[in-house]
C-alpha positions in Angstrom: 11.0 11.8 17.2 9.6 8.4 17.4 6.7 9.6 19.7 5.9 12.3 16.9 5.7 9.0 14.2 3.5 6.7 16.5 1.1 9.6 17.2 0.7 10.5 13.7 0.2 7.0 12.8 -2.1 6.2 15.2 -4.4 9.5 13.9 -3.9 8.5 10.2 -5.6 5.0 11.4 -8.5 6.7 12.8 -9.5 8.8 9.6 -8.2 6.8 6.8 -11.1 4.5 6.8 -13.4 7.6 7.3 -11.7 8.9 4.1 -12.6 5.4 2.5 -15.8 5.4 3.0 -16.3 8.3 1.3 -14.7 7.9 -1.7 -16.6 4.7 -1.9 -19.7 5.8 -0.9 -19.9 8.7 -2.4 -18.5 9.3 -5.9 -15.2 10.6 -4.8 -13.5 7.4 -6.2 -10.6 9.4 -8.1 -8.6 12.2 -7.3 -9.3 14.8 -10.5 -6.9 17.7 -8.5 -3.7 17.9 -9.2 -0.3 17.5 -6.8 0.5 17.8 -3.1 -2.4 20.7 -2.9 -5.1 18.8 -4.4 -4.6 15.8 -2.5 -4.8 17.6 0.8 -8.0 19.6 -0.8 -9.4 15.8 -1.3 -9.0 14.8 2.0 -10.6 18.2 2.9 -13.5 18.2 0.8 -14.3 14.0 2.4 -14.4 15.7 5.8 -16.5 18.2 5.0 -18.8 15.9 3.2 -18.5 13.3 6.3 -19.4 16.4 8.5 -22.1 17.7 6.4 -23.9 14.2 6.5 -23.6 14.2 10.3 -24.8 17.9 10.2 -27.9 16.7 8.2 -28.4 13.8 10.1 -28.8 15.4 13.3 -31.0 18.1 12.0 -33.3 15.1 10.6 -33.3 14.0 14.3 -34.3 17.6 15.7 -36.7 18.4 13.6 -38.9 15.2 13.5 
């Protein structure tokens, strides 16, 4: 059972500051969705704007 904590911990370190950045960063300072759903929607919608800006990024560097 302890394994299961570390290794969770250990992941939650890796993508909480990716999370931050994007609320800072980006206008996602505040949470507008309500409950247990729209928190995980929140963290959904930051990695899919994190990915999107990689996505664009490389495109950028393909095409010039």
């Amino acid at each position: 059972m302890t394994q299961e904590i570390k290794r969770q911990m250990r992941r939650r370190s890796a993508i909480e500051p990716v999370i931050g950045h994007l609320k800072a960063e980006h206008r996602m300072d505040r949470n507008y969705l309500a409950h247990h759903a729209g928190d995980a929607a929140n963290a959904v919608l930051a990695a899919v704007g994190y990915n999107f800006s990689l996505l664009i990024r490389w495109l950028r560097f393909l095409l010039f």
